[in-house]
C-alpha positions in Angstrom: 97.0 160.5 106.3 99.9 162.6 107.3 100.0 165.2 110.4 102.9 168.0 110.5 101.9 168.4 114.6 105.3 167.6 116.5 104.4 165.1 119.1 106.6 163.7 122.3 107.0 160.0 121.8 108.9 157.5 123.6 111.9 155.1 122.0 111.0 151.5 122.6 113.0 149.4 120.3 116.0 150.0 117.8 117.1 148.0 115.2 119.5 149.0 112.1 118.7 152.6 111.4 115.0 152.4 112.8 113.9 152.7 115.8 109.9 152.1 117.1 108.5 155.0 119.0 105.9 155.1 121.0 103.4 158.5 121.7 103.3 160.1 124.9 100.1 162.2 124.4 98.8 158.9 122.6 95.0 159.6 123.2 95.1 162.3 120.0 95.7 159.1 117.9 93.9 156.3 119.6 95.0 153.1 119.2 97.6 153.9 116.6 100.5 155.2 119.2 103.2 152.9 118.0 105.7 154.7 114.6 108.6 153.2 112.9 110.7 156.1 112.5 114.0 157.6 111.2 116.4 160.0 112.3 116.3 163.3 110.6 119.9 163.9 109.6 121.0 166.7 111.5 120.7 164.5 114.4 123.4 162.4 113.1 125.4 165.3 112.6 125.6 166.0 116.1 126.6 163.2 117.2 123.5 162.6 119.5 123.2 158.7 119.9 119.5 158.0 120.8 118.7 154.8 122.9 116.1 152.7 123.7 114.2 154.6 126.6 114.7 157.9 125.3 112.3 160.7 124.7 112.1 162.0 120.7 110.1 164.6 119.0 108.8 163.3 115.9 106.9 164.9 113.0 105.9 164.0 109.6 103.4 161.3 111.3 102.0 159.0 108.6 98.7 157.0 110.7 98.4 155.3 107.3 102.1 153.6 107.3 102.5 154.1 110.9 105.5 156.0 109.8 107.2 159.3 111.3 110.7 161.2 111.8 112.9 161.7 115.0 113.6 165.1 114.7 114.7 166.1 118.1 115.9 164.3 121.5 115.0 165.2 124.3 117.6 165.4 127.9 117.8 162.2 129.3 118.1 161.3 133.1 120.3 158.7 133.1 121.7 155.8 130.6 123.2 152.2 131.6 125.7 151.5 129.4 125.1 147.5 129.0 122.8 147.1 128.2 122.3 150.3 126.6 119.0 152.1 127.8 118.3 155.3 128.9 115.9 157.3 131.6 115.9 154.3 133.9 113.7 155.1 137.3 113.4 151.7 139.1 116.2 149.2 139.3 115.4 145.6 140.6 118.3 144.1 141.4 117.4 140.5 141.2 118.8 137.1 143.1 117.9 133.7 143.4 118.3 131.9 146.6 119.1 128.9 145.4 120.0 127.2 142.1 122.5 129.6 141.6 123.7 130.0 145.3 123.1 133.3 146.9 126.5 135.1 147.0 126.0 138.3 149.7 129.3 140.2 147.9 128.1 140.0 144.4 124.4 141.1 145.4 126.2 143.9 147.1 128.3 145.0 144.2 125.2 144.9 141.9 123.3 147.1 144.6 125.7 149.3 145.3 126.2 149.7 141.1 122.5 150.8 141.0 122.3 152.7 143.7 125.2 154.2 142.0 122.9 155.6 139.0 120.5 157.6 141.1 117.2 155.8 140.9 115.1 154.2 143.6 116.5 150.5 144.2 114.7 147.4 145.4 116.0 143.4 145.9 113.9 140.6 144.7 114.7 137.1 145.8 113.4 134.3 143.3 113.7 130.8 143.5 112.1 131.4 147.5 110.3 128.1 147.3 113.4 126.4 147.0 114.8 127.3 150.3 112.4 126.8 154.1 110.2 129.9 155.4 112.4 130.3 158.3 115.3 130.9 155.8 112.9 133.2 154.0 112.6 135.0 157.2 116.1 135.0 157.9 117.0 136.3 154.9 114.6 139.3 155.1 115.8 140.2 158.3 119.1 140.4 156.7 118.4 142.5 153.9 116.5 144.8 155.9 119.3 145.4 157.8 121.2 146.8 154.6 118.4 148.8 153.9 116.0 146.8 151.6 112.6 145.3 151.7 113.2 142.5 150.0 110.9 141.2 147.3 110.8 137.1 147.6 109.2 135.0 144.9 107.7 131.7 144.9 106.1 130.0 142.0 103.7 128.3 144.6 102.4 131.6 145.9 101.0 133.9 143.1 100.2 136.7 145.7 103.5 137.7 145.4 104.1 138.1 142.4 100.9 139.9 141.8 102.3 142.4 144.4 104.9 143.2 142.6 103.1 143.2 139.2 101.2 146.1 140.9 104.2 147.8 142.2 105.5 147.2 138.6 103.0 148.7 137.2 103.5 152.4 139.4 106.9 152.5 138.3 107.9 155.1 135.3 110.7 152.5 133.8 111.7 149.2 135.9 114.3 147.3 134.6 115.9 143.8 136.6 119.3 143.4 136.8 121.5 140.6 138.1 124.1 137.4 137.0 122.5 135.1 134.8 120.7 132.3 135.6 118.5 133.9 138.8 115.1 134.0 136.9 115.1 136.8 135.2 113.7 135.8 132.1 111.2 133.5 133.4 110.0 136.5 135.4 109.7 138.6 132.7 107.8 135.7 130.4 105.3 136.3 133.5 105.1 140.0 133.8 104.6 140.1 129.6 102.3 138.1 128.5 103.2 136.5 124.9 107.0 137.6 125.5 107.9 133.7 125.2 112.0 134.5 125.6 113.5 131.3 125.5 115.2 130.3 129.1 118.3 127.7 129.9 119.1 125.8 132.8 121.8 127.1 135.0 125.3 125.5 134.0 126.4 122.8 136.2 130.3 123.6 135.5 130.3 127.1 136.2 127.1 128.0 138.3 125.7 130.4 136.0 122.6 130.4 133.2 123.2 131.2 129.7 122.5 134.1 128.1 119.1 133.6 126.3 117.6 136.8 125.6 118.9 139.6 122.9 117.1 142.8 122.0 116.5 145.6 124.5 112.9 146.5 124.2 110.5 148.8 126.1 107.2 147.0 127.4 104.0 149.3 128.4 102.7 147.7 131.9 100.1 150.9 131.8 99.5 154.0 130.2 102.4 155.3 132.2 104.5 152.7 133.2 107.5 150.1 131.3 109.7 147.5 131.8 112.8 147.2 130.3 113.4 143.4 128.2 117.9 143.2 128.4 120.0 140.5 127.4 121.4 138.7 130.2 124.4 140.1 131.1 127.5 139.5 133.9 128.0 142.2 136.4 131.0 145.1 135.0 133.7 146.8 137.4 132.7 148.9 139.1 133.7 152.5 138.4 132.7 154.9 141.4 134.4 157.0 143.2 136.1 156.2 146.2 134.8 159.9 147.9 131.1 158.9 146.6 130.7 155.2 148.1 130.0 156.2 151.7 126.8 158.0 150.5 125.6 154.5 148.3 126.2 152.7 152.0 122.7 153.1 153.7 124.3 152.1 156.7 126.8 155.1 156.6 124.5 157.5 155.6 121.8 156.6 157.9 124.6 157.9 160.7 126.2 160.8 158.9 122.9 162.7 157.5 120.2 160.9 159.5 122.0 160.8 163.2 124.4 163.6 162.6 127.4 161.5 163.3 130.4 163.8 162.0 133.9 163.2 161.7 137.5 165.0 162.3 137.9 165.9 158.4 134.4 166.1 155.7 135.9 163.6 153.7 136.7 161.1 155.6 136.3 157.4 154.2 135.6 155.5 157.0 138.4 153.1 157.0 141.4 153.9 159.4 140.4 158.1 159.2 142.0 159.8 161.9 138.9 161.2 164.3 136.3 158.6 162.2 133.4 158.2 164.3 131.5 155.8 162.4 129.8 153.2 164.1 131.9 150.4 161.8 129.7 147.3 163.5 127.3 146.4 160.3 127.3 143.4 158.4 128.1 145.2 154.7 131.3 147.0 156.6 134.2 144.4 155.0 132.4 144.7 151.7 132.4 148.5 151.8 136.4 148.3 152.8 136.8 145.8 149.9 135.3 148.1 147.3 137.2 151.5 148.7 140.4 149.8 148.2 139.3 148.3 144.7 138.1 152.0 143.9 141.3 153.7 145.1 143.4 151.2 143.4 141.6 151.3 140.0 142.0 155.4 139.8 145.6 154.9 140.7 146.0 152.8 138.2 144.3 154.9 135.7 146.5 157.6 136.6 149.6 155.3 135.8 148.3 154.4 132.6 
């Protein structure tokens, strides 16, 4: 049975030259919302690369083969570019505690890189039973003071993971992020039932986890909600703009847009500005110095080359 009614589906895996699509207005087909489909040609043509996470319209629907045809795509939000996934709207930057050790400039670059992309951005902490509740505390307090409510995990206490399974599942598209070896995987064995990704230990020699997982895939959590399945993947350089990292600092913008706090010249950076009056006294302060000079020295070098 074949339908010729263009319908607004959803890209949840590609492989080769196919890609599996689910329906967004799925109740018109009931059960049988999942197509393997094709790209229509003159999609090619255009040079429109489609990604998992993507919104299609498809046509020539086959609810016999389960077969259809990408004939359109849709504006996308956003799109990471490893792994490759589009029309992200949670990011949850994830760290363990222990087992790897907890590195406070990495989990800053990674936050700052998401908060970098637009989308709402939360911490979790795995590995929590590892580490006393006092450090638990501690470590909440800190976070909180960069602007997160951190998310802690403990395989001994299924409340919280529950709490954020319901989070999770009020999200559009979640997707964790963070060095290997931190839980990821294991975490997402929980959240997807029958997933089964294979897990390694973390490496002795060099601190990190191997890389066990290998296809991006979209999950349904809900009728409206997903969670993206990555390969594990080491944090990139970061490429933002010197003039745009004040505003990724919660710290910074809490006192320019919140507090009013206003400087000599609009753009200043915070550093050694003439007339900066920026309250410089927060704990992410030297990383946010660190990563304007890495910024500034990475366009000037791009300018060289």
């Amino acid at each position: 049975m074949k339908t010729n009614s263009k319908n607004l589906g959803l890209v949840t895996k590609k492989f080769n030259d196919f890609f599996l699509v689910d329906l967004k207005n799925q109740e018109h087909f009931g059960n049988r919302n999942r197509f393997l489909c094709k790209v229509r040609k003159s999609i090619n043509f255009k040079d429109q690369l489609i990604y998992v996470g993507d919104e299609v319209v498809i046509d020539n629907i086959d609810l016999k083969s389960k077969r259809a045809l990408i004939i359109s795509l849709k504006k996308r939000k956003n799109l990471l570019a490893r792994p490759s996934v589009a029309n992200i709207s949670n990011i949850y930057i994830t760290f363990s505690v222990e087992e790897p050790e907890l590195n406070l400039s990495q989990v800053n670059r990674f936050l700052i890189s998401a908060e970098s992309m637009g989308v709402e951005v939360s911490l979790v902490l795995t590995k929590c039973d590892l580490i006393s509740d006092k450090r638990r505390s501690f470590l909440i307090d800190k976070f909180g003071q960069w602007g997160y409510q951190a998310i802690t995990l403990n395989l001994h206490k299924s409340d919280y993971f529950n709490n954020l399974l319901a989070e999770l599942k009020q999200k559009e598209s979640s997707i964790f992020m963070g060095p290997s070896g931190v839980g990821k995987t294991t975490l997402l064995n929980m959240i997807i039932p029958g997933l089964q990704n294979s897990t390694a230990p973390v490496s002795n020699k060099i601190k990190r986890g191997k890389n066990t997982t290998r296809n991006v895939e979209l999950f349904s959590l809900s009728n409206e909600s997903y969670i993206v399945d990555t390969p594990g993947f080491n944090m990139q350089p970061l490429e933002v703009d010197s003039r745009l990292l004040p505003n990724l600092y919660s710290e910074i913008k809490k006192q320019v847009v919140d507090e009013g706090i206003k400087c000599k010249f609009r753009n200043c950076l915070h550093l050694n500005d003439e007339g900066c009056n920026l309250n410089k006294s927060f704990e992410r302060y030297s990383f946010y110095k660190e990563m304007i000079e890495s910024s500034k020295s990475h366009h000037y070098q791009n300018q060289e080359d």
